[in-house]
ZAMARGU-4260 file (C-alpha; in steps of 0.2 Angstrom, whole numbers, plus 5000, padded with zeros to 4 digits):
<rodrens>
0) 4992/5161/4926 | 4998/5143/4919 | 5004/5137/4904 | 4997/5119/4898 | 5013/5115/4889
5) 5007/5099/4883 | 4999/5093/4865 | 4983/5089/4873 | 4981/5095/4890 | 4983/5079/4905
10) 4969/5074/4916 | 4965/5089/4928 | 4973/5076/4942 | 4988/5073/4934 | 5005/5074/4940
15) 5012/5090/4945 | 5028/5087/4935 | 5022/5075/4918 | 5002/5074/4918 | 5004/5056/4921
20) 4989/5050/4930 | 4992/5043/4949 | 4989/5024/4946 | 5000/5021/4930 | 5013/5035/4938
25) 5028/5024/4948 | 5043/5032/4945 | 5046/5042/4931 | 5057/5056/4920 | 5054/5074/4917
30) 5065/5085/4907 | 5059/5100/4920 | 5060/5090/4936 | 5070/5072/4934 | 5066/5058/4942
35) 5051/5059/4952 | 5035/5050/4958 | 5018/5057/4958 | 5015/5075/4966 | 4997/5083/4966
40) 4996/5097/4955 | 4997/5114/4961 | 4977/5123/4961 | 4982/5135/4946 | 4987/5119/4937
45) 4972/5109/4940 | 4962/5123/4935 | 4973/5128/4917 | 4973/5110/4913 | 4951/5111/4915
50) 4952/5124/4905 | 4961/5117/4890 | 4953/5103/4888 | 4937/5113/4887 | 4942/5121/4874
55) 4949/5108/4866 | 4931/5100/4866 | 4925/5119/4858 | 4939/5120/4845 | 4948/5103/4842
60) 4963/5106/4833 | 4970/5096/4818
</rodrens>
């Protein structure tokens, strides 16, 4: 299974690496991966990041 290890979970579509969506992405910095430009998330990704954010929407946190 995958950990969403973010705040608020990124768009299902995100980058693999930072959550960053593809058409603000360019080049960017990640503590995990370094330098990098957008990847497609993996399918287990994609699928833990839907599944936060719905329940997110169930029980928003403070």
């Amino acid at each position: 299974m995958t950990t969403v290890r973010h705040r608020t979970a990124p768009a299902p579509f995100g980058c693999r690496w930072c959550g960053v969506q593809a058409g603000n992405h360019g080049r960017r910095y990640a503590s995990s991966h370094g330098m990098h430009t957008w990847e497609r998330p993996t399918n287990n990704q994609i699928k833990a990041r839907m599944r936060a954010r719905r329940a997110n929407r169930k029980e928003p946190t403070p």
